[in-house]
C-alpha positions in Angstrom: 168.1 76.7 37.9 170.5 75.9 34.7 170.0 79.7 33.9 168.3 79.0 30.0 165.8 81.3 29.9 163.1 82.0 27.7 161.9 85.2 28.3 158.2 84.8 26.9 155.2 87.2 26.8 157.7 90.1 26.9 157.4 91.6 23.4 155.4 94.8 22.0 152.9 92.5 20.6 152.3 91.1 23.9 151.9 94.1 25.9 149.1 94.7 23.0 147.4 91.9 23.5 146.7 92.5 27.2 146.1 96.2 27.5 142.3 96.1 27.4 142.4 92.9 29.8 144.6 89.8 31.5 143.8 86.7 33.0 147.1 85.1 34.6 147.4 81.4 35.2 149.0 81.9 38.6 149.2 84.2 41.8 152.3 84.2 43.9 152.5 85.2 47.2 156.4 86.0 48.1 158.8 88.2 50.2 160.2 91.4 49.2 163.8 90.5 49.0 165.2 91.4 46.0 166.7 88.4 45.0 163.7 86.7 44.9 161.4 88.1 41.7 158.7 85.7 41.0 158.9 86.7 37.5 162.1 86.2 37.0 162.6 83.2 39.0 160.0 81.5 37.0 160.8 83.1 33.7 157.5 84.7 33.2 156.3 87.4 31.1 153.5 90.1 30.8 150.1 88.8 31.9 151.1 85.9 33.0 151.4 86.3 36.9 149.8 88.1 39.7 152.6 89.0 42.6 152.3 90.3 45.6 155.3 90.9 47.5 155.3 91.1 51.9 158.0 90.8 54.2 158.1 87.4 55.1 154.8 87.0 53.0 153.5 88.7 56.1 149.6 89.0 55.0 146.8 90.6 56.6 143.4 92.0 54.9 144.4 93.6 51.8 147.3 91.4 51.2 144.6 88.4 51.6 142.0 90.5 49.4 144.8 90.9 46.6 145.3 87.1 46.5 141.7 86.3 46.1 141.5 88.9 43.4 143.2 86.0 40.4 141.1 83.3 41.5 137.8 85.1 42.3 137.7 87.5 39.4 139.8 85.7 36.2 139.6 82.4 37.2 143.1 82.1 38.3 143.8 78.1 39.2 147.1 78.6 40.7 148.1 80.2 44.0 152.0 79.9 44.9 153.0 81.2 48.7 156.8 81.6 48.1 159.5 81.4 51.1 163.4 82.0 50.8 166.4 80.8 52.2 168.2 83.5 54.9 165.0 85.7 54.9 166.1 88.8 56.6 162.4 89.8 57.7 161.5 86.5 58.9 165.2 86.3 60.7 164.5 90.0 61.6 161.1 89.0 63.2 162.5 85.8 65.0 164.8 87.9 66.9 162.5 90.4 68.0 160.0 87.6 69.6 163.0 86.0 70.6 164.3 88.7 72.4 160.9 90.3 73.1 162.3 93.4 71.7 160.0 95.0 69.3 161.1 96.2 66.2 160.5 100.0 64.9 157.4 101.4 63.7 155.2 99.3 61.0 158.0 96.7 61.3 156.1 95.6 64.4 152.8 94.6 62.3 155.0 92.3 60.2 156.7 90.7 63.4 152.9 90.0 64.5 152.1 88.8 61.1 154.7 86.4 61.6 154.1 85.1 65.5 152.1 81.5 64.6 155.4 81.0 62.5 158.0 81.5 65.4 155.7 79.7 67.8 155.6 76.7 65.3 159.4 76.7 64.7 160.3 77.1 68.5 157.7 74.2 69.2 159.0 72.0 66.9 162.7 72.7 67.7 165.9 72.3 64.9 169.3 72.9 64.3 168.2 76.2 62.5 165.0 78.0 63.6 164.9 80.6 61.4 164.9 78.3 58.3 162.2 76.3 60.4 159.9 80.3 61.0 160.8 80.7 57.3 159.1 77.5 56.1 156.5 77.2 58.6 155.5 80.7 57.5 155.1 79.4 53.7 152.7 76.0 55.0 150.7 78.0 57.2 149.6 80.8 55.4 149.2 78.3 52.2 146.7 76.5 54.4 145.2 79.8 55.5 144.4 80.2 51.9 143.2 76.9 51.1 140.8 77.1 54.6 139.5 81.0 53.2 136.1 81.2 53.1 136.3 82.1 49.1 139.0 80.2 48.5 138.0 76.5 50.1 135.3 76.2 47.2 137.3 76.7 44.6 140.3 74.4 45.8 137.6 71.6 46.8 136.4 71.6 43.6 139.9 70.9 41.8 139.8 74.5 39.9 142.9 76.3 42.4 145.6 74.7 43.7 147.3 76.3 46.6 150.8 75.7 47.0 153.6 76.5 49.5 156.7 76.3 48.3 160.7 77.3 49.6 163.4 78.9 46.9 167.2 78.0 47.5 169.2 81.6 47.1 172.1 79.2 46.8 171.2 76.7 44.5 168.6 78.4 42.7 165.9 75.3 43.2 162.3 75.8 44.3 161.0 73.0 46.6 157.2 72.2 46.9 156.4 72.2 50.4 152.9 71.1 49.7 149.5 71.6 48.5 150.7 70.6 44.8 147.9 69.3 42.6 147.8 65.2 42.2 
């Protein structure tokens, strides 16, 4: 947030070190908007994270699949599912269910990605329902992964934490919507 970064694991020597293997310490789960870099927001360097990027952090099979990967094959013990302020695929999808208006092509299968989210915002009601899709998006599919069938083991047994958290474009601040490790 102050903006005093570090910049680490970004030199020659580290790109060295982890060209024959890596095993990052986290996995983050986030949108595709391009002002939200998990690497950048969290001042990481090479090795250090494995992203994945959706619209809305839409996931299905291989989105799923990739998020195991950290945990299941390098012992990964942190999973973040990252939301954002004004989300344009989440606002995007909330107006096409809203409307019942579907949106174009493979944009669809991110709009149906996204349904338990609009249902759970328009049940619970709120002055802004997009920002209530955008975080109910980040808790649910944070509790999908701590319910997976692979996944559950590892979090019962205190080696992965699953976390759902919600970035501020304006302020710059991540907020921990749950799952954090006691």
């Amino acid at each position: 947030m102050s903006g005093d970064l570090q910049h680490p694991d970004r030199d020659p020597d580290r790109r060295q070190l982890l060209a024959q293997e890596q095993e990052p310490f986290g996995a983050i789960l986030s949108c595709i908007d391009s002002r939200v870099p998990p690497e950048l927001l969290f001042d990481t360097g090479l090795g250090d994270l494995y992203v994945m990027r959706t619209g809305g952090e839409a996931v299905g099979p291989v989105v799923t699949g990739s998020v195991e990967y950290g945990p299941m094959t390098s012992g990964t013990t942190l999973i973040v599912v990252l939301g954002h302020q004004r989300c344009g695929a989440i606002r995007a999808s909330y107006e096409s269910l809203r409307d019942r208006k579907p949106l174009p092509g493979n944009l669809q299968a991110i709009v149906e990605a996204l349904r338990p989210a609009y249902e759970k915002a328009v049940g619970e009601g709120g002055a802004d329902p997009v920002e209530a899709m955008a975080r109910a998006q980040v808790t649910l599919t944070a509790a999908d992964l701590r319910d997976n069938n692979d996944l559950a083991p590892l979090v019962e047994k205190g080696e992965l934490a699953v976390v759902g958290a919600y970035y501020s474009l304006d302020t710059g601040q991540v907020e921990v919507l749950g799952g954090a490790p006691s």
